[in-house]
MIDO-372929 format. One record per residue (C-alpha): x, y, z. Coordinates in Angstrom, 1 decimal. Each point is the difference from the previous one (the first is absolute). Layout:
N
       X       Y       Z
       X       Y       Z
...
# end
This chain:
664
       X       Y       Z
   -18.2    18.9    39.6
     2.7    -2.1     1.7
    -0.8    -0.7     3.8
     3.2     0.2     1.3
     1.2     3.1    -0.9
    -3.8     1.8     0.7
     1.5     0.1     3.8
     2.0     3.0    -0.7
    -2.2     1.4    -2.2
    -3.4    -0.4     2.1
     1.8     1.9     3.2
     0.1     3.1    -1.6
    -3.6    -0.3    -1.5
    -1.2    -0.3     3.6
     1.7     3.2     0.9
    -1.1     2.0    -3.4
    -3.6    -1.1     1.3
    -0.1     1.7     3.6
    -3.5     1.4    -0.9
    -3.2    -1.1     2.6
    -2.1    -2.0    -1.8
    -3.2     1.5    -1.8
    -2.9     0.2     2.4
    -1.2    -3.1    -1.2
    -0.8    -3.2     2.0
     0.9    -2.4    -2.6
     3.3     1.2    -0.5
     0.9     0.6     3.4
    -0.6    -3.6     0.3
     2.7    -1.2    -2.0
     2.8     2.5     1.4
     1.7    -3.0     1.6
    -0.4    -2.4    -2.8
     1.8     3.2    -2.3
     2.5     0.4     2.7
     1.1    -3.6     0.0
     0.4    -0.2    -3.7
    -3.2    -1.8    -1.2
    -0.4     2.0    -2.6
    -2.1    -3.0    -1.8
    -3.2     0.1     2.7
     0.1     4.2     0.2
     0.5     0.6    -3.7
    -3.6    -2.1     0.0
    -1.1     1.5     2.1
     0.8     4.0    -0.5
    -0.7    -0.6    -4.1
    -4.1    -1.1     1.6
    -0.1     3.5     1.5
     1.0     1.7    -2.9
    -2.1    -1.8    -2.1
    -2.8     1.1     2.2
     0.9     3.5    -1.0
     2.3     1.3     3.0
     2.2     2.9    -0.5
     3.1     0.6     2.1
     3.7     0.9    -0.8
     1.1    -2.8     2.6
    -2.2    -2.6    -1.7
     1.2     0.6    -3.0
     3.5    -0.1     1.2
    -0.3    -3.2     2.0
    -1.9    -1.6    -2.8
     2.2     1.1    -2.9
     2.8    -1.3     2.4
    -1.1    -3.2     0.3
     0.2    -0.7    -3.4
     3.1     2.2    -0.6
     1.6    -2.7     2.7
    -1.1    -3.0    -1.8
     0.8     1.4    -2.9
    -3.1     0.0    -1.8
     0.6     3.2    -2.0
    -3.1     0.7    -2.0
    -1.9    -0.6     3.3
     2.5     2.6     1.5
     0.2     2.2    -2.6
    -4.6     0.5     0.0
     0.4     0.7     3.8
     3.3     2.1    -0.1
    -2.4     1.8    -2.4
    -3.6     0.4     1.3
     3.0     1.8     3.2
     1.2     2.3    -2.3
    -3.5     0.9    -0.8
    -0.7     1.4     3.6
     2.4     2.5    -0.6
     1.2     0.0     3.7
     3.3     0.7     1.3
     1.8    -3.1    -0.1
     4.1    -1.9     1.1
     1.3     1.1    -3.2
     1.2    -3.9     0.0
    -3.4    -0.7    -1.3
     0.7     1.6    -3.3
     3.3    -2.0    -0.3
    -2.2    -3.3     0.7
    -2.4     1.3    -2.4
     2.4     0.4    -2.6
     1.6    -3.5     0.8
    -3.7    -1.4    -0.4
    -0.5     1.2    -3.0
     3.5    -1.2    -1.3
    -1.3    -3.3     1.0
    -3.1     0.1    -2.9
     2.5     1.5    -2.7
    -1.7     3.4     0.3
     3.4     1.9    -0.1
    -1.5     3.5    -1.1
    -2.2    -0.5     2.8
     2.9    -0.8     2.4
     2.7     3.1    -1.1
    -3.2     2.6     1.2
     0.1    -1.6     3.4
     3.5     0.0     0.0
     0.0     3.6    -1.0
    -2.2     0.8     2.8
     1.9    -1.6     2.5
     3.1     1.3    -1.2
    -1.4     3.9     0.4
    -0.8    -1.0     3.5
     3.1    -2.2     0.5
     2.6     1.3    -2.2
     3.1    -0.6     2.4
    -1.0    -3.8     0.6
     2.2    -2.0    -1.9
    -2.9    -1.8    -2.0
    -0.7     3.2    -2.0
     3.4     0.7    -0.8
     0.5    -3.1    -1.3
    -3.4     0.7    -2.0
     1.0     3.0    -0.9
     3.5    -0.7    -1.2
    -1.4    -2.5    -2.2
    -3.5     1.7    -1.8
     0.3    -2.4    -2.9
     0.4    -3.4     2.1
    -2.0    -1.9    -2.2
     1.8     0.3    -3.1
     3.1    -0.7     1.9
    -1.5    -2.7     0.7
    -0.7    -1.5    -2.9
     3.0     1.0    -1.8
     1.6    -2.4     2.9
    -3.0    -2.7    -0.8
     1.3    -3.6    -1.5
    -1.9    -1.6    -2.1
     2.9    -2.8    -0.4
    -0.6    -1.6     3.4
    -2.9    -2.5     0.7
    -1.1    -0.3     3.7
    -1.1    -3.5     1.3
    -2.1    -0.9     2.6
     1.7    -2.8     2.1
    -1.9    -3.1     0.4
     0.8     0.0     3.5
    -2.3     2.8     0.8
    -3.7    -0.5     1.5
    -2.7     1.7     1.0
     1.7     1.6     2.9
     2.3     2.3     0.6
     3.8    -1.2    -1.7
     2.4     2.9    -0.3
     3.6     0.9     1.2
     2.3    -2.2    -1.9
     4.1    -0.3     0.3
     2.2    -2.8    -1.5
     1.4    -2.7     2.3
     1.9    -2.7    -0.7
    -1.6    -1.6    -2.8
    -3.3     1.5     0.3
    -2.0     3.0     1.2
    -1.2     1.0     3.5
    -3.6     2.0     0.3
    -2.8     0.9     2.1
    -3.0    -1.4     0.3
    -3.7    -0.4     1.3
    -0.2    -3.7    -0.8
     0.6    -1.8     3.3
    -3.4    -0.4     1.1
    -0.2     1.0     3.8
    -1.7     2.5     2.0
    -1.0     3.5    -2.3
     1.2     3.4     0.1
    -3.3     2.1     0.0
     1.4     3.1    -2.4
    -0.6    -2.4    -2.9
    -1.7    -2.7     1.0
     3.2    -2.4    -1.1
     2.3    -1.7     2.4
     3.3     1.3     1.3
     2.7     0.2    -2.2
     3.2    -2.6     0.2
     3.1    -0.2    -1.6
     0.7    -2.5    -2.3
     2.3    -2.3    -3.0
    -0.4    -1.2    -3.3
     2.5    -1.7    -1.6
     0.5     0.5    -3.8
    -0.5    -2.9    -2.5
     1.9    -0.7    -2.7
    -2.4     1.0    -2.4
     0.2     3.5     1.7
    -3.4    -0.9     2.6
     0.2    -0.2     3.1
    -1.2    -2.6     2.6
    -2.9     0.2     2.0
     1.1     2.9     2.9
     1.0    -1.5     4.0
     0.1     1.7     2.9
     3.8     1.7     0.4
    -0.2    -1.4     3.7
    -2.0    -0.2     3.1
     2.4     2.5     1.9
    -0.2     2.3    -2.2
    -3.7    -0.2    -0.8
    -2.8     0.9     2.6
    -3.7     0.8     0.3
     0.5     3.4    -1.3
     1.3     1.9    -3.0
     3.4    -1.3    -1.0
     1.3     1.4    -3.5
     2.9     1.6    -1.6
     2.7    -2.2     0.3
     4.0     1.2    -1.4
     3.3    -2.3     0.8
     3.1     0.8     0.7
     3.1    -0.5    -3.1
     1.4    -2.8     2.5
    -3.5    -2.0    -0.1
     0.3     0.5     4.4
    -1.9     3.1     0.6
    -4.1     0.1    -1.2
    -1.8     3.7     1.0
    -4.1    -0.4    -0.3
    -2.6     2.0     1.4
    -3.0    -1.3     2.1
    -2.0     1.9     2.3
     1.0     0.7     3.9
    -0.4    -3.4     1.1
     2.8    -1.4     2.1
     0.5    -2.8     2.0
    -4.1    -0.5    -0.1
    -0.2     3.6     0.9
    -2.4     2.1    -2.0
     1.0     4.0     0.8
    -2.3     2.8    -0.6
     0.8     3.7    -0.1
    -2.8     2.1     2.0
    -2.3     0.9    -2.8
     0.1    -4.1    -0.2
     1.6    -0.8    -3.3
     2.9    -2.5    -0.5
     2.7     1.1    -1.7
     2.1    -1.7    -2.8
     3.6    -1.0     1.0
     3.5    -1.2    -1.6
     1.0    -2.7     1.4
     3.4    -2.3    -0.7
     0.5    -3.9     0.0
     3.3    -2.0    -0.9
    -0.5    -3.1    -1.5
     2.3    -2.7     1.9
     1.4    -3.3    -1.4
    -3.0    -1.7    -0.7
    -1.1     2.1    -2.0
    -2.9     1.5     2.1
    -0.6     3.8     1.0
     0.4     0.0     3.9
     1.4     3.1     2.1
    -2.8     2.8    -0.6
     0.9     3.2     1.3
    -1.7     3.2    -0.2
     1.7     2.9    -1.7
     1.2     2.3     2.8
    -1.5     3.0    -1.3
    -3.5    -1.8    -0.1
    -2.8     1.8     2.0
    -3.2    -0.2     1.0
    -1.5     3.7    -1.3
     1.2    -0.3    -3.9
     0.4    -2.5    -2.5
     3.4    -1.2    -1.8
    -0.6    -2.8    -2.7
     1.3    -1.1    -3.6
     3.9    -0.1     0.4
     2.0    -0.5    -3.0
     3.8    -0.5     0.0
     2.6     1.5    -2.5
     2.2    -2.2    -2.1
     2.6    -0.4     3.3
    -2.2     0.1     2.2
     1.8     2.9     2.1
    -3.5     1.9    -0.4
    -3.8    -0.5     0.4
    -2.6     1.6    -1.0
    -3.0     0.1     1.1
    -3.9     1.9     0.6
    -1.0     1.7     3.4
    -2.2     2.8     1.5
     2.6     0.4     2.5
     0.7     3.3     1.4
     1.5     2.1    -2.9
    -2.4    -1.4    -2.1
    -0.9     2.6    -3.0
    -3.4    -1.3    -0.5
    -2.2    -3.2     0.4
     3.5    -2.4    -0.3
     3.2     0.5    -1.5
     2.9    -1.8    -1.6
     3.2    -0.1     3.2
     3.7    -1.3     0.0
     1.9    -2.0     2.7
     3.7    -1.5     0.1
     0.0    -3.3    -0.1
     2.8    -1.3     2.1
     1.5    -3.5    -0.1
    -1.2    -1.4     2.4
    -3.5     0.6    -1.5
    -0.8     2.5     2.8
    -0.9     3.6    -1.4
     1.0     3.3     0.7
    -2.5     3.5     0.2
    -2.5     0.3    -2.2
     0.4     3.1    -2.9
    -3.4     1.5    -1.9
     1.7     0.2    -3.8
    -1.7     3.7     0.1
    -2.5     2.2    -2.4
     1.8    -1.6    -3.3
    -2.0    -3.4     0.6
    -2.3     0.6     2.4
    -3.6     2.0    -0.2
    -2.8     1.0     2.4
    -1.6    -3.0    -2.1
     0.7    -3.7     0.5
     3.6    -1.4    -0.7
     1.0    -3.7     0.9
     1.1    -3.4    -1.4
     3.3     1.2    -0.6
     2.5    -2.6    -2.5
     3.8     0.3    -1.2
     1.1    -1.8    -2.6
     3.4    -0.9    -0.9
     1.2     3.3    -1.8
    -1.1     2.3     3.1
    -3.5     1.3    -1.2
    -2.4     0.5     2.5
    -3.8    -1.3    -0.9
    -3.0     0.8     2.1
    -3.6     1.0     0.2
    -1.3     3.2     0.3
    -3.6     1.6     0.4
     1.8     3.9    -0.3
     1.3    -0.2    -2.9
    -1.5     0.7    -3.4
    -1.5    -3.6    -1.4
    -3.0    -1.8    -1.7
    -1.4    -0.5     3.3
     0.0    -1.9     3.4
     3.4    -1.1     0.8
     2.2     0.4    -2.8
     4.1    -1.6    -0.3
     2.7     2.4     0.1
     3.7     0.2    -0.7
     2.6     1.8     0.8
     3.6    -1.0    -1.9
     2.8    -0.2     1.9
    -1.6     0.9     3.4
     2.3    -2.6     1.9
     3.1     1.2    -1.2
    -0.7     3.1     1.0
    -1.2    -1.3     3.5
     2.8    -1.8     0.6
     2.8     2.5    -1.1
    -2.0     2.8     2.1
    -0.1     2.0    -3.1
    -2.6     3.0    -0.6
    -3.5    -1.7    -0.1
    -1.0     1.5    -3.1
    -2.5    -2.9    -0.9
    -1.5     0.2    -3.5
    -3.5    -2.2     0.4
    -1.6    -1.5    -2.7
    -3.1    -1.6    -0.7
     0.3    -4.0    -1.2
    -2.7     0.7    -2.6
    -2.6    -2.3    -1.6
    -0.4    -3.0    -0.2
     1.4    -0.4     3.7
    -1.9     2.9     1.4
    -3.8     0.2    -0.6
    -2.7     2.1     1.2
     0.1    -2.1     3.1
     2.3    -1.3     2.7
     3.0    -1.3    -1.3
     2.9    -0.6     2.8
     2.7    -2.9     0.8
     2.1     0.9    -2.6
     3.3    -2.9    -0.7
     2.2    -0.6    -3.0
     2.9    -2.1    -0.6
     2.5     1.9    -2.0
     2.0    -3.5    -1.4
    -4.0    -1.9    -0.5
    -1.7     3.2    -1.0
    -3.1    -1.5     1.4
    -1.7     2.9     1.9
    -2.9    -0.6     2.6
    -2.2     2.2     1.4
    -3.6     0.4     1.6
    -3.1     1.5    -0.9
    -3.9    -0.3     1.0
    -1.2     1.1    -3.8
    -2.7    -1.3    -1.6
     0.2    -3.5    -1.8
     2.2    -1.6     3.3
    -1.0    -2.6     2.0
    -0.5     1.4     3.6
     0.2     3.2     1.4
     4.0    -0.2    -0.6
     1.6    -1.7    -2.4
     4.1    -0.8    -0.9
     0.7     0.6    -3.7
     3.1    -0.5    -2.0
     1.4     0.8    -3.3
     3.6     0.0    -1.5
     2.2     2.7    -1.4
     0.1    -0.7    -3.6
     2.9    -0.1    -1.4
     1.6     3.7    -1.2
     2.3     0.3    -2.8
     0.8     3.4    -1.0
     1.7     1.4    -3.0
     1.2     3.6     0.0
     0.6     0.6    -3.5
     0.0     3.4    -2.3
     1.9     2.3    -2.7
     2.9     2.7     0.7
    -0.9     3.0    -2.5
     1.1     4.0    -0.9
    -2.7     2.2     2.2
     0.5     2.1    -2.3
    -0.6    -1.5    -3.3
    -1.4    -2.8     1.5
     2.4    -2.4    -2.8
     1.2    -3.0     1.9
     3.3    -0.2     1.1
     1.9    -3.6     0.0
     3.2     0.0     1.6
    -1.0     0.6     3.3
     0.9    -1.2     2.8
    -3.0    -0.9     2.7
     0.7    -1.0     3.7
    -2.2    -1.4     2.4
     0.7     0.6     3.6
    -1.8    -1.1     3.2
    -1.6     2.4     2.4
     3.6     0.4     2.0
     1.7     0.9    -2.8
     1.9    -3.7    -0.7
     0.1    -0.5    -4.2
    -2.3    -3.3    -0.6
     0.4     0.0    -4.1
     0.7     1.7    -2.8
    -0.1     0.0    -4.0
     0.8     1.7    -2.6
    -2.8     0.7    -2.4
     0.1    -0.7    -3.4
    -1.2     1.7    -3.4
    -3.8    -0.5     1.7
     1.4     2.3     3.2
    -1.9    -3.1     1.8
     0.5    -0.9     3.5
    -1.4    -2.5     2.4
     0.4    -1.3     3.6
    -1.3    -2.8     1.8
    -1.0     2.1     3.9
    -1.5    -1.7     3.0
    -3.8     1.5     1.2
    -0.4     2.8     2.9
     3.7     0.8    -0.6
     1.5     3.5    -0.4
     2.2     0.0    -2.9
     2.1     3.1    -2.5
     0.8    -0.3    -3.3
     2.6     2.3    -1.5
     0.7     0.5    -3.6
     3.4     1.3    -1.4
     2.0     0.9    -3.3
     2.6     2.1    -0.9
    -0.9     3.1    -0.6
    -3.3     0.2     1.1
    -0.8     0.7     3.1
    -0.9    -3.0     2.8
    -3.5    -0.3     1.0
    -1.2    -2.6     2.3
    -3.6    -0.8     2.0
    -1.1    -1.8     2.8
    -3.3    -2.0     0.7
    -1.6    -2.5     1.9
    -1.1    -3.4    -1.7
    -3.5    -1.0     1.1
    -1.3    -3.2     1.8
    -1.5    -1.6    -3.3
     0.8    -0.8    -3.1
    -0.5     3.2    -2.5
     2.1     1.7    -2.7
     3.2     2.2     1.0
     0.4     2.4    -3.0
     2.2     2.7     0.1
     1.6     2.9    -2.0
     3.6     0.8     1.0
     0.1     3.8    -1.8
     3.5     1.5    -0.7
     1.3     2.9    -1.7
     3.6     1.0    -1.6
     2.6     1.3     2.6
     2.1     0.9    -3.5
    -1.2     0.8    -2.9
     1.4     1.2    -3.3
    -0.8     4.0    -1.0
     0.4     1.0    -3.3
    -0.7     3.3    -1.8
    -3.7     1.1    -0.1
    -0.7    -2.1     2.9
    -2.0     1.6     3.0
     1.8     0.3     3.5
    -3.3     0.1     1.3
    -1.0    -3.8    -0.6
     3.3    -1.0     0.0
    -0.3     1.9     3.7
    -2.9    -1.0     1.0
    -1.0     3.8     0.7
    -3.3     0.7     0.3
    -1.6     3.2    -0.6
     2.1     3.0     0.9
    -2.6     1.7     2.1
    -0.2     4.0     0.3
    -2.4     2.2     2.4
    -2.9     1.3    -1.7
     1.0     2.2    -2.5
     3.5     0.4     1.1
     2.8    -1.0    -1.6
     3.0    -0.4     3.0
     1.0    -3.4     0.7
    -1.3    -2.0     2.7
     1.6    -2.3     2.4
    -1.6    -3.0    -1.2
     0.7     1.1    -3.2
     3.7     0.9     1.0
     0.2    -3.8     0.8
    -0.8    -1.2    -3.2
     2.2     2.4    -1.7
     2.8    -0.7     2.1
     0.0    -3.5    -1.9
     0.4     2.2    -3.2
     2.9     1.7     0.9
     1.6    -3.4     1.5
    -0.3    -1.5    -3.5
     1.6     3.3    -2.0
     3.0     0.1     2.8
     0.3    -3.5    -1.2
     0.2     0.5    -3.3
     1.6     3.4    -0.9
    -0.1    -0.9    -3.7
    -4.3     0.0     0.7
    -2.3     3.4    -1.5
    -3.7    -0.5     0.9
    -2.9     2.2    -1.2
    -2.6     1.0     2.5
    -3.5    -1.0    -0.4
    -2.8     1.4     1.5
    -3.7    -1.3    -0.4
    -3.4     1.3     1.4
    -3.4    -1.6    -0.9
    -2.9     1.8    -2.0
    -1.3     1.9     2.9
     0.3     4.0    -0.1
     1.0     2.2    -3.1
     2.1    -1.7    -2.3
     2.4     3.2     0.0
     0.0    -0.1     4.2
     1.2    -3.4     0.3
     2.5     0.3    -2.7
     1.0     3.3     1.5
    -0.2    -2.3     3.6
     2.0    -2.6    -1.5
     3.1     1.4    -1.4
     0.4     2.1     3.4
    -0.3    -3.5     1.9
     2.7    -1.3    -2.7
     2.4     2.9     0.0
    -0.3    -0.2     4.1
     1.2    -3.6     0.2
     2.6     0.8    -3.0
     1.2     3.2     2.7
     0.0    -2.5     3.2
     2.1    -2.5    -2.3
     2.8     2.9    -1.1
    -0.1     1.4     3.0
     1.3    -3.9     2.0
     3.2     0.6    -2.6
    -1.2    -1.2    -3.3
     0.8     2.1    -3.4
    -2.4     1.9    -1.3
     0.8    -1.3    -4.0
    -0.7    -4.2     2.0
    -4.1     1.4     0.3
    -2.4     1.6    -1.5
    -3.3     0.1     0.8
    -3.6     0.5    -1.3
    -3.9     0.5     1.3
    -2.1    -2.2    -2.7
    -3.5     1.3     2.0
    -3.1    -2.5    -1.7
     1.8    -0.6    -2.7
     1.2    -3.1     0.3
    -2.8    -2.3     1.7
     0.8    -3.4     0.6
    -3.6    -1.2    -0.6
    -3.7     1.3    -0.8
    -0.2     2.3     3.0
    -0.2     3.1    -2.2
    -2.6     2.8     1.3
    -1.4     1.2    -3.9
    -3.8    -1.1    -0.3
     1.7    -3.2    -2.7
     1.9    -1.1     3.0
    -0.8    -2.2     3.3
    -1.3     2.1     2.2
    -0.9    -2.9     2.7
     3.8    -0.8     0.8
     0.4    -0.6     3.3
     3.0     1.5     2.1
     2.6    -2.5    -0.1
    -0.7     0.1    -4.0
     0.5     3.4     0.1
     3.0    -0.1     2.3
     1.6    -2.3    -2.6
     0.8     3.3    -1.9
     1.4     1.5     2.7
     3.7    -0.9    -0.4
     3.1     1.0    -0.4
     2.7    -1.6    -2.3
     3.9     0.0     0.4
     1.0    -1.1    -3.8
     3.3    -1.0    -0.5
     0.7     2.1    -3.0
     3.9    -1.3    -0.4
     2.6    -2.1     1.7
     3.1    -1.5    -0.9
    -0.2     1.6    -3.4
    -2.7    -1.5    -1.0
    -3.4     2.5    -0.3
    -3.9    -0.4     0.2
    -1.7    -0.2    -3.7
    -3.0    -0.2     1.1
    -1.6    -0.3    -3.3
     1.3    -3.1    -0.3
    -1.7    -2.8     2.0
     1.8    -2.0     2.7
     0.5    -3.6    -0.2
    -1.7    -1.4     3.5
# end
């Protein structure tokens, strides 16, 4: 687990734990040590009594603590465990932990019970809705997974801690444990300073140097973000000052945002501390947006939904800042959020604890978040987990891309790194997408060249379009993660168009573009009904008055014979095999002769209609009810039969033979 950013977290595991220790001399020995962060010397030292075969619920939680703290998850997870065992009333939060811990070793089945069981205690707290709201996370996950992308372990790592990296100039800025000097006890490593690397040409980078004296001191320094002008560099260090170490009461120093402008030789001078600093909460990991109007930022700071959050502040140009803003319940959990980045397009990155991941910190995003900050629109975040291979069942955090590079960093402490953190990097590959498909008859499904297919871009602006030939084919070169609609057209057919959103890899876009005929040519013998698109005229249970869904359909009838005065039609009417074959033809003809009635009776003559009840006569298919018959037909084969016909018996002169067969 990163050291920095434990500061935040470790406050509110102090609190969680306000327990007396177990009556045990051992323990009690080590309050202090567990107090002051050592977790190294007590986890020894607890895990020996347990070994011994002590039993309490607040050894179990200090030791599985310990662990969950360092991070060791399958340590945490057997503790967490042998606690659940006692069956004791328990911080719900323990559950949560629990659940994380067992994220940690991949046990995911595991981890959903726990989550389940702290959501039935917890179901308002943000971290089970977010679990709730997403019950299949996993294979959302995946679905998002790349397999395209290869992540690369930079050479400038070591065995220490190395994580936190932004661009600059021509090279990258970071974190790191490397400088030797006096240790910080939480992880036996020494304090954490900030510095550069420039790049080679061959894409290395040189051996990392201090990013300056002034800016650099004896204790955690990390973090760094610059101004668009180059003048303005926000960092975070802890709440040391002019050589003054500060303390809240309970004894624990604080992280802090502090501000230095780098003057014309080059060197950071003029530290300042951010006004809204203070002594009894942290505020740490600023990131700036493309203009540099806002920064973003993590803090426990009054307001705080949980253990940190993700906050806003104006930027103003004189590199001063305004009041600070919590972005609210969209981002931010009872969990962990913090190391907050926007890229150049608005979209908001950061790490969360709360929301539904493979474990330990995973990377977030939310698209567009900025623009909505900025432009004080609703904050209707949409968040969405980065996915593998970036996220992992352990901490991954520091995320950075480069939009115009597409070089991405990020950090993680997973297995195969160097130290306890490590900077990797990978690059975008590069996407070409192809949106191509065919334009065909829903109906008959034939194709249908001719057509005319746009492409437009999510506000509506026309990007392209062709018309398709005699293979109704289309295509489109689109740009990933981008909202697009394509709309196809033809005379006399109606227009049909759909909309989708192109993915962030290179895949196959295949679509159907379905249209049916707006005009089409009747003819004697033809049936109104499929020429209509009328679907079964439906009557009450053995009644045969007319409906008013039914009255709709029929209403297209009688549209089509005001039309055409010259038109006579025959009624139809169908029932399937079921009942006496004498009732349903009975049934029928009444159901005819009513829709014949409701026809004369809008104003057509009597000699344009006639009308006829056909019962089980006339099945479409092998739905019959005699023992020779299929008796297994399911409904929707037996409502096939259930129909009624409008056949266009004569128009224009010309009548229906139907003897004779017509020519498609």
């Amino acid at each position: 687990m990163k050291t920095i950013s434990k500061h935040i977290l470790l406050t509110f595991a102090i609190l969680i734990c306000g327990n007396a220790f177990a009556q045990i001399g051992k323990i009690q020995s080590v309050k202090d040590d567990y107090r002051d962060f050592a977790y190294v010397k007590t986890s020894e030292v607890l895990l020996e009594v347990a070994n011994n075969g002590y039993r309490s619920s607040d050894l179990f939680q200090k030791l599985a603590n310990s662990f969950y703290f360092q991070n060791k998850m399958e340590e945490a997870s057997k503790w967490y465990g042998e606690l659940m065992k006692l069956n004791e009333v328990i911080d719900p939060e323990y559950y949560f932990r629990y659940a994380l811990a067992l994220k940690g070793i991949k046990d995911y089945e595991g981890s959903d019970k726990w989550m389940e069981k702290f959501n039935s205690l917890k179901p308002n707290d943000l971290r089970s809705k977010a679990f709730i709201s997403k019950v299949d996370y996993k294979s959302a996950i995946e679905e998002m997974s790349r397999d395209d992308i290869e992540i690369i372990n930079l050479d400038i790592n070591t065995p220490l801690s190395d994580f936190g990296t932004t661009e600059y100039e021509n090279g990258i800025v970071f974190a790191s444990a490397r400088g030797g000097g006096r240790m910080y006890r939480w992880n036996e490593e020494p304090y954490l300073d900030i510095y550069l690397s420039e790049k080679k040409e061959d894409g290395t980078f040189e051996a990392p140097k201090s990013i300056g004296e002034n800016v650099n001191t004896k204790f955690h320094e990390s973090s760094a973000v610059f101004s668009p002008n180059g003048k303005y560099m926000f960092f975070t260090r802890n709440n040391y000052f002019k050589s003054r170490y500060k303390e809240d009461d309970s004894g624990i120093n604080r992280l802090q945002l502090y501000r230095a402008t780098l003057n014309d030789n080059g060197i950071w001078t003029d530290i300042h501390e951010i006004h809204f600093n203070s002594i009894d909460y942290s505020v740490a990991h600023p990131a700036l947006n493309l203009t540099g109007t806002k920064l973003y930022f993590a803090s426990d700071m009054p307001g705080t939904l949980g253990q940190s959050d993700i906050f806003v502040v104006d930027v103003n140009e004189d590199g001063t800042l305004g009041e600070p803003e919590n972005l609210g319940s969209a981002i931010n959990t009872e969990g962990q959020e913090s190391f907050p980045f926007v890229n150049t397009e608005g979209d908001l990155y950061f790490s969360s604890t709360g929301f539904p991941g493979l474990g330990g910190l995973d990377i977030f995003v939310s698209k567009g978040a900025d623009q909505k900050v900025v432009s004080g629109s609703s904050r209707n975040f949409l968040v969405e987990n980065v996915s593998e291979p970036i996220n992992s069942s352990w901490d991954d955090f520091g995320y950075f891309e480069n939009l115009v590079t597409k070089r991405v960093y990020f950090s993680s402490n997973r297995d195969g790194g160097k130290g306890s953190d490590d900077i990797y990097t990978f690059e975008f590959p590069e996407i070409k997408l192809l949106v191509e498909g065919i334009v065909k008859d829903v109906k008959t499904e034939e194709l249908i060249p001719g057509s005319t297919v746009v492409l437009f871009d999510e506000d509506g602006k026309e990007l392209n379009r062709v018309t398709v030939g005699e293979d109704a084919y289309f295509k489109f070169d689109v740009d990933p993660e981008k909202e697009y609609l394509i709309r196809v057209e033809k005379e006399k057919y109606t227009t049909d168009e759909q909309r989708f959103t192109t993915p962030n890899r290179n895949q196959e876009l295949i679509m159907e573009l379905l249209i049916e005929k707006d005009e089409q040519q009747i003819e004697p013998c033809d049936d109104l009904a499929k020429v209509l698109d009328i679907p079964i005229i439906y009557f009450d249970f053995d009644k045969s008055n007319i409906r008013y869904d039914a009255e709709i359909e029929i209403q297209k009838v009688l549209a089509v014979l005001n039309k055409y005065p010259t038109m006579h039609i025959d009624i139809r009417s169908h029932t399937d095999c079921r009942g006496t074959a004498v009732y349903n033809e009975k049934l029928s003809d009444r159901r005819a002769k009513s829709t014949r009635a409701y026809l004369i009776n809008k104003g057509i003559a009597e000699e344009r209609i006639t009308a006829k009840g056909y019962g089980e006569s006339r099945l479409i298919n092998e739905c019959g009810c005699e023992p020779t018959n299929n008796s297994d037909c399911s409904e929707a084969e037996h409502q096939l039969n259930r129909r009624s016909e409008f056949i266009i018996t004569s128009i224009n002169g010309k009548t229906c033979d139907e003897n004779v067969e017509k020519e498609d």
